[in-house]
Steps between C-alpha positions, in 0.01 A plus 500: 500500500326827471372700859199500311527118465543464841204653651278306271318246763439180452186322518547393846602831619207645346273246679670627836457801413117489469441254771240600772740302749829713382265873539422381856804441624621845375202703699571258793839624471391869483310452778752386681720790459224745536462328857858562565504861427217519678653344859834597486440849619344390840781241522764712487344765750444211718883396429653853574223597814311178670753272451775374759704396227883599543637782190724213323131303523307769324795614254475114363077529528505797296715386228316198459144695466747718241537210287179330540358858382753519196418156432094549481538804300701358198308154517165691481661765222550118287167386647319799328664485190413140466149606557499787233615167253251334638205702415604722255767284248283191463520473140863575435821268491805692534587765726350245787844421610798672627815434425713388830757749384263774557358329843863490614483798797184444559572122545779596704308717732210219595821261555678794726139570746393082506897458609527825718132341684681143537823654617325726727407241715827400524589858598277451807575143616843658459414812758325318706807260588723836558250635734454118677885482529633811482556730832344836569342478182362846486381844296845513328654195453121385390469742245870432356403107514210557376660717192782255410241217484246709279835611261585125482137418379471756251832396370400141484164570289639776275767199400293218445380581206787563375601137572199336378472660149899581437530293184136474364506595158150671558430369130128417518178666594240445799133574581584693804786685625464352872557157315921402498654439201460143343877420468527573905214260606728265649706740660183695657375150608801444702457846636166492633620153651767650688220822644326193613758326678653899655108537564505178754832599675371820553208347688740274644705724672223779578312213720830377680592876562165508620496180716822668671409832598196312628719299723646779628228695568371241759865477641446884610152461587593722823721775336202696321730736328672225313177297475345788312753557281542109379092555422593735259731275348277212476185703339768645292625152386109390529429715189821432277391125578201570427577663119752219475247230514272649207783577317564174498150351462491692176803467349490108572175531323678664191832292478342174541125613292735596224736201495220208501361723186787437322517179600152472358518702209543165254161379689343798509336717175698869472138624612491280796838598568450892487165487714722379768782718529386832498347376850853341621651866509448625836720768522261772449313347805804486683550837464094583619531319767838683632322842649184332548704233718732806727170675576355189605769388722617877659115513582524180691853562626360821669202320612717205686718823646183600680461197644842390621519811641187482672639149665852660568332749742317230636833288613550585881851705580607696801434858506884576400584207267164623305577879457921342391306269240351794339745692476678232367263385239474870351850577547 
């Protein structure tokens, strides 16, 4: 079959096409990425300067708002040019599609940032149990944790695509370059499954880590130095919790939104069907929520610092075991 052949639409892509539903969800979309570049700015100042964060905490931060930015940008590059069709190509039939062989890289790219987002939590359940359980966890040995982990992650997303399109044929042609190739459906099915499940042991682990350095905080209530420092390390584990748990709100949403469509789709008219799940894909909200969600919780972090700190110099010492604290907790 001809290329020209192939980006002929069919009726029902046409109907997408030109559906008020389908235009929505793209400007929601923009919108959504316009709010992203629009917060991650203050969140990373607030990452580098306000934050109490360790260096192998922000190096992880920072390449997640890296990919989440990445990620925006080519989704709302797709999202415009969907719009231009939209408007502007009503009446014609071909040249609506794109063949997948062209949408390869760029199909490859949205697969590398949603992975290198997903993994990147990983990354900082992962740092978070090396600075839990690992001594003198400090400056250097930080930053060269903190390194290896954010190498590993990178590696990890620039290879799954690889893995999940190795042997499509890339024979057929699709509204949307963000879309995955039909013949790797399954396969991306599975995959989303499996963010889902890493998603929840993620969350998993960040609240025991957290539920830990907890415990140990009250088991030094009287040794402020060490007191202080296991505060860091629970705010610290606080956020990554707290990124973990949307993560996972919104990818469960995806997986299991997309799955019971399929499941539907006999039941269901191809109209009914495509209202639905352009709504079921959260990851451009995902990656909103990410700066919006570290300014939010450094604010508060900083905020709770105040007033433990307030309450520490309340606590009654002697004269000399007061002035050793102190030293101790800024040593």
């Amino acid at each position: 079959m001809s290329t020209n052949n192939l980006t002929c639409a069919s009726s029902h892509e046409l109907a997408r096409l030109e559906s008020s539903n389908f235009v929505i969800s793209q400007i929601v979309d923009l919108i959504a990425g316009i709010i992203t570049f629009t917060f991650t700015y203050p969140a990373v100042q607030l990452t580098l300067k306000k934050s109490i964060f360790q260096w192998s905490t922000k190096i992880l931060i920072l390449q997640n708002l890296i990919y989440a930015i990445i990620f925006q940008l080519s989704y709302g590059l797709e999202a415009c040019i969907l719009l231009y069709k939209h408007f502007f190509m009503r009446g014609e039939v071909c040249g609506i599609l794109q063949t997948e062989e062209h949408c390869a890289p760029y199909t490859k790219l949205i697969l590398c940032t949603i992975s290198g987002m997903i993994y990147g939590q990983t990354g900082l359940m992962m740092e978070r149990a090396c600075a839990t359980f690992i001594r003198n966890y400090k400056a250097k040995k930080a930053i060269r944790i903190g390194s290896l982990i954010s190498f590993l992650v990178l590696f990890c997303s620039l290879i799954t695509p690889k893995l999940l399109l190795w042997d499509d044929p890339m024979d057929s042609a699709l509204l949307g370059c963000f879309m995955l190739p039909r013949a790797s459906n399954a396969r991306s099915t599975v995959y989303f499954g499996l963010c889902t499940f890493l998603t929840l042991f993620n969350l998993t682990v960040s609240l025991s880590l957290k539920r830990y350095n907890k415990k140990l905080e009250y088991s030094t209530r009287f040794k402020v130095g060490v007191r202080f420092r296991k505060r860091e390390a629970i705010d610290s584990t606080g956020t990554v919790c707290f990124l973990s748990l949307s993560l996972f709100i919104l990818m469960f949403i995806y997986s299991v939104g997309v799955c019971v469509l399929r499941d539907l789709r006999p039941y269901i008219t191809i109209t009914d069907f495509y209202f639905w799940v352009v709504w079921f894909y959260t990851v451009p909200f995902f990656a909103m929520l990410l700066p919006i969600l570290l300014i939010y919780r450094i604010r508060r972090t900083r905020s709770n610092r105040v007033h433990l700190l307030i309450g520490m110099s309340h606590e009654k010492y002697s004269q000399e075991s007061h002035i050793k604290q102190m030293q101790d907790m800024w040593s």
